[in-house]
C-alpha positions as YAML, in Angstrom:
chain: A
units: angstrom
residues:
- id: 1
  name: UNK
  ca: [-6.29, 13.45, -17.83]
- id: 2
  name: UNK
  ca: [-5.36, 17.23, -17.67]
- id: 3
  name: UNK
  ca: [-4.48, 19.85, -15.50]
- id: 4
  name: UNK
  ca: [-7.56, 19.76, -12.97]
- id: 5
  name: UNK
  ca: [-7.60, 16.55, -12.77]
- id: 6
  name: UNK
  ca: [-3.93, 16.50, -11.87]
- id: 7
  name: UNK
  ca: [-5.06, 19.55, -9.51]
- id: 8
  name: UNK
  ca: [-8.05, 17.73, -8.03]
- id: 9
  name: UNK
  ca: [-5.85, 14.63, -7.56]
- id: 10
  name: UNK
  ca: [-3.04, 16.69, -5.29]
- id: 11
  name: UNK
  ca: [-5.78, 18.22, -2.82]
- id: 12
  name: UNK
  ca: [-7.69, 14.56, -1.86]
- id: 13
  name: UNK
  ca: [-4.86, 12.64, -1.76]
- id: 14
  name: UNK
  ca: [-3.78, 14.41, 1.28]
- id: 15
  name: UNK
  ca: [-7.81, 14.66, 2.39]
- id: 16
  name: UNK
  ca: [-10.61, 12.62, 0.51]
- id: 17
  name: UNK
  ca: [-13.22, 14.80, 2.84]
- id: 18
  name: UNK
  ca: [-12.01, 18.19, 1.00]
- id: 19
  name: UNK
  ca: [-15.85, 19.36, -0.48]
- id: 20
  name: UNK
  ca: [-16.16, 19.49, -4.47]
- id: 21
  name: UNK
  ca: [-17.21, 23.20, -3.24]
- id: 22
  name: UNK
  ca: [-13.74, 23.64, -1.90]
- id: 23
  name: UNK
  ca: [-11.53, 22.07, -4.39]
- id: 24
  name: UNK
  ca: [-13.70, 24.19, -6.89]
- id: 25
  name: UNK
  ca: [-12.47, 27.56, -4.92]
- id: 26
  name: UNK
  ca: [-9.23, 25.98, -5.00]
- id: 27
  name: UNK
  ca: [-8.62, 25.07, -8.58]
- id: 28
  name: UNK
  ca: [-11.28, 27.33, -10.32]
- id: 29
  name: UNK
  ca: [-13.78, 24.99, -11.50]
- id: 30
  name: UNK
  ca: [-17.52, 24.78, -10.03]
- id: 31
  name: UNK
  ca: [-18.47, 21.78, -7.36]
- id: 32
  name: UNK
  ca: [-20.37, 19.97, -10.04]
- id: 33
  name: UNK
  ca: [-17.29, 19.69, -12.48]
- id: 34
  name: UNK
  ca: [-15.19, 18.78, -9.59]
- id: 35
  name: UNK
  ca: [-17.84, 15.76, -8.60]
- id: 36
  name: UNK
  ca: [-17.85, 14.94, -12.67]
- id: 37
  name: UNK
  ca: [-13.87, 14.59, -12.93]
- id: 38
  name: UNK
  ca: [-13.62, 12.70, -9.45]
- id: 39
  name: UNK
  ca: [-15.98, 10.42, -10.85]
- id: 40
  name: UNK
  ca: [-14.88, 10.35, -14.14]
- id: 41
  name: UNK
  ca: [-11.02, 9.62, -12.15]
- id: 42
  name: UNK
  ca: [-12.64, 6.54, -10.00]
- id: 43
  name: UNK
  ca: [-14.25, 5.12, -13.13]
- id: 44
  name: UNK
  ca: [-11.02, 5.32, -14.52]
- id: 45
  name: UNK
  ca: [-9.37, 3.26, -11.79]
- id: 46
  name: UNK
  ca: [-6.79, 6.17, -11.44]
- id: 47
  name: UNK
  ca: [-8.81, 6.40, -7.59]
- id: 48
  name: UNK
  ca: [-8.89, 2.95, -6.22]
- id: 49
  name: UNK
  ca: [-10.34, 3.58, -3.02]
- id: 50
  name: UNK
  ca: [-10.78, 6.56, -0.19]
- id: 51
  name: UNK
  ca: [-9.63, 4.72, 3.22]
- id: 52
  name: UNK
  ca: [-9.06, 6.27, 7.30]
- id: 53
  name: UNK
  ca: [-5.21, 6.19, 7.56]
- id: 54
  name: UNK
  ca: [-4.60, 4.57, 11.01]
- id: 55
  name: UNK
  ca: [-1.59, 6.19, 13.08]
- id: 56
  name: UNK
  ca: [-0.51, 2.98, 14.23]
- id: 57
  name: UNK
  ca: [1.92, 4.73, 16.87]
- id: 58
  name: UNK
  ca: [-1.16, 5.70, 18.55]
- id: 59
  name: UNK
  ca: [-1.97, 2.30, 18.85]
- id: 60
  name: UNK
  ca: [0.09, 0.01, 21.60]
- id: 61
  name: UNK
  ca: [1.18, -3.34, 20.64]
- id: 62
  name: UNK
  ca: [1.72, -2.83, 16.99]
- id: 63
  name: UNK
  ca: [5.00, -3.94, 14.70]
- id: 64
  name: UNK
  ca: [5.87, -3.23, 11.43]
- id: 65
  name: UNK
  ca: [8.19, -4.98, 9.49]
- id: 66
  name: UNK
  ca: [10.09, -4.73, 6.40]
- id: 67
  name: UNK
  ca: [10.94, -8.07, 4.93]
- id: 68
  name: UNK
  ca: [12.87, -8.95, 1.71]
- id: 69
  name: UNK
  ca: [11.73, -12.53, 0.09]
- id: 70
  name: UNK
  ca: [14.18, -14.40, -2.80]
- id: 71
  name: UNK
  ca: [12.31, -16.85, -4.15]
- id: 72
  name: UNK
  ca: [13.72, -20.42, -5.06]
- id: 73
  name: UNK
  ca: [12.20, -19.89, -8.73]
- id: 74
  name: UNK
  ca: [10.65, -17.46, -11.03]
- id: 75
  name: UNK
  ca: [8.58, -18.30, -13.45]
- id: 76
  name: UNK
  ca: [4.95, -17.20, -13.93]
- id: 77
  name: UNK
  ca: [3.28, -19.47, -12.23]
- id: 78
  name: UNK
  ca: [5.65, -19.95, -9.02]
- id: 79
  name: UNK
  ca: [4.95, -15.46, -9.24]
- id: 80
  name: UNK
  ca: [1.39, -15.74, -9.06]
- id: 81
  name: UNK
  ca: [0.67, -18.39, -6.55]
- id: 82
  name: UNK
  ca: [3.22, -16.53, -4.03]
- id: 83
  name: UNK
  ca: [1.19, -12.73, -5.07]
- id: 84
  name: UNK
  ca: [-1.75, -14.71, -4.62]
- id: 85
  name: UNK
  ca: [-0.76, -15.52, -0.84]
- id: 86
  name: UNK
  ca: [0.54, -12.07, -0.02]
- id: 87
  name: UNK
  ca: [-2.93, -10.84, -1.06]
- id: 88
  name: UNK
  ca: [-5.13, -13.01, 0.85]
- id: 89
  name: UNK
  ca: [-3.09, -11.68, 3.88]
- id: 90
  name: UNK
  ca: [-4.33, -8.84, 5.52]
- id: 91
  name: UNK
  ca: [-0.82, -8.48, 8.15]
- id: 92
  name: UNK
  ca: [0.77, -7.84, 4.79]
- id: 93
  name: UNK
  ca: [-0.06, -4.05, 4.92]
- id: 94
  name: UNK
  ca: [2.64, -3.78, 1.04]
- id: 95
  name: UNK
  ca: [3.99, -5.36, -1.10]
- id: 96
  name: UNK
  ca: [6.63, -5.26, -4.13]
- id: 97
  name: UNK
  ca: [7.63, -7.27, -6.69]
- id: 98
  name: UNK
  ca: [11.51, -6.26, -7.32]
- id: 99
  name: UNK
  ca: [14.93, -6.34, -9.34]
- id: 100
  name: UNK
  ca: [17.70, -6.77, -7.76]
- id: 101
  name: UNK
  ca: [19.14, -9.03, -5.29]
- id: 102
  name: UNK
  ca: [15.79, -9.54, -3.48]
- id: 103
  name: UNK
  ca: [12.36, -10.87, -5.77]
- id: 104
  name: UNK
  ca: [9.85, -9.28, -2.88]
- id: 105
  name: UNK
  ca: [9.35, -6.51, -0.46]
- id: 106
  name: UNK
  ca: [6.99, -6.87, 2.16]
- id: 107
  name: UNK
  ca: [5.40, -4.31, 4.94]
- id: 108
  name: UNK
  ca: [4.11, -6.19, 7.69]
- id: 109
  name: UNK
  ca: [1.96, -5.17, 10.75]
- id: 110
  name: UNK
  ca: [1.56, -7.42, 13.62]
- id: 111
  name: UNK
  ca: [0.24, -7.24, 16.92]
- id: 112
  name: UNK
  ca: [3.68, -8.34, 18.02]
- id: 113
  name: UNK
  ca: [6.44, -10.39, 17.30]
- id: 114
  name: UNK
  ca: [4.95, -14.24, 18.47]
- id: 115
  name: UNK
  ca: [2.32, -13.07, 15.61]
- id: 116
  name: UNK
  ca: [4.90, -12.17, 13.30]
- id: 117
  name: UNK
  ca: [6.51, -15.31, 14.01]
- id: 118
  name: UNK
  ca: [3.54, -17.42, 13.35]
- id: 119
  name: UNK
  ca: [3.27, -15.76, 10.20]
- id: 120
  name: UNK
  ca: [6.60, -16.57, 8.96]
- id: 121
  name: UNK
  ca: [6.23, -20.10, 9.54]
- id: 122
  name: UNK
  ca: [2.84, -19.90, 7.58]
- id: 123
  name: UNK
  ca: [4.03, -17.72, 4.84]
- id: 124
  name: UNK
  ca: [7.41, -17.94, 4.45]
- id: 125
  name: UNK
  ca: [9.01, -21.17, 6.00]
- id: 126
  name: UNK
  ca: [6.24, -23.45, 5.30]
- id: 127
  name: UNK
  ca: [6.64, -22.33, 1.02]
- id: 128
  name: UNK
  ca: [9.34, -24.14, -0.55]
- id: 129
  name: UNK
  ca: [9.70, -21.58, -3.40]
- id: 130
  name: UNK
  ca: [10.76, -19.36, -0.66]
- id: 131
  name: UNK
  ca: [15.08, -19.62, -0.36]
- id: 132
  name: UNK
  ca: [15.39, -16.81, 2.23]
- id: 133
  name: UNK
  ca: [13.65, -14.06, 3.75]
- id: 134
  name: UNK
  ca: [15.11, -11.38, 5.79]
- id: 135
  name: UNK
  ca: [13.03, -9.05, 8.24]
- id: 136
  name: UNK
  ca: [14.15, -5.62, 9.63]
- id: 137
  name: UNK
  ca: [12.17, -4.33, 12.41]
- id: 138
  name: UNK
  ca: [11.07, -0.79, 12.19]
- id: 139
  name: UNK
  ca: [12.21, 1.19, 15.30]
- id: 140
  name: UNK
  ca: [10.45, 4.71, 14.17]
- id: 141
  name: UNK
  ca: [8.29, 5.72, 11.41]
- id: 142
  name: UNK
  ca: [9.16, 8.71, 10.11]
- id: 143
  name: UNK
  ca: [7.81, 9.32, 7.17]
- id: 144
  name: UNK
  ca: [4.43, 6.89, 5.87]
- id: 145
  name: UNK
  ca: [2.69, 8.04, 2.80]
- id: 146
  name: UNK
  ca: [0.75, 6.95, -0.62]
- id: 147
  name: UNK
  ca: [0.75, 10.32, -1.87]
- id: 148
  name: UNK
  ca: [1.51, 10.66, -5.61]
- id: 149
  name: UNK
  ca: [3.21, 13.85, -7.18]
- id: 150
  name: UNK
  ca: [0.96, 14.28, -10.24]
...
C-alpha cells in the first residue's frame, strides 16, 4: 500500500459515492487507476464493505447502549462460543474484545429498553460464562464514526 492508496482510502471513507473521476482530480491519478487500486484495496480485504450510515437520531424509538461483559472464564474455547453469539446478533451494532478490568465491549441498538431487556436475558443472563455485565445508556451521540486516519 502507498501513498494513493492511503489518499484514495481518506476521501471514501467519509463518501464511498465520490467518482474514480473525482478522487483522480483529487489525488492526481486518472479514474481507471483509481478503480484499479480500489479494487486492488477490496481484494485485499483492507475495504470490507461500502454500507448507508443510518442517523439513528432521526429515527424515534431507538437506544443505544454501551455494555461491558467479564466473563466467568477465558480460555479459547469459552472466547469463541461467546464471539460466536455476539455475531449472530444483529442488535449488537460493536463489539470488543478487551484488557483490563472488563473482557467485552458491546454497542447495542434496540428499539427500546423491554427489547434490550429481552436481550439481556438471552445473551447475557441466560450464559453462565457471563459473571457480570454492566450497561450505560447513551443520552447523546456526539461523535459516531469508522473513519480510519491512514
Amino acid at each position: 500500500m502507498d501513498d494513493f492508496d492511503r489518499e484514495i482510502l481518506n476521501i471514501i471513507q467519509f463518501d464511498s459515492r465520490v467518482s474514480t473521476e473525482e478522487i483522480g482530480h483529487q489525488i492526481g491519478l486518472s479514474a481507471s487507476a483509481c478503480q484499479r487500486r480500489i479494487k486492488k484495496l477490496k481484494d485485499w480485504g483492507i475495504i470490507k464493505k461500502e454500507v448507508a450510515i443510518i442517523d439513528r437520531d432521526k429515527l424515534e424509538g431507538f437506544t443505544t447502549l454501551i455494555v461491558d461483559v467479564c466473563l466467568e472464564k477465558g480460555g479459547e474455547k469459552a472466547l469463541d462460543d461467546f464471539i460466536e453469539r455476539l455475531n449472530q446478533e444483529k442488535r449488537v451494532q460493536q463489539f470488543y474484545y478487551t484488557a483490563g478490568e472488563v473482557d467485552f465491549v458491546l454497542i447495542i441498538v434496540v428499539k427500546n429498553m423491554n427489547e434490550f431487556d429481552k436481550l439481556s436475558r438471552r445473551l447475557l443472563m441466560s450464559n453462565s460464562n457471563v459473571k457480570k455485565f454492566h450497561s450505560k445508556v447513551v443520552i447523546q451521540s456526539n461523535k459516531v464514526g469508522l473513519e480510519v486516519a491512514v
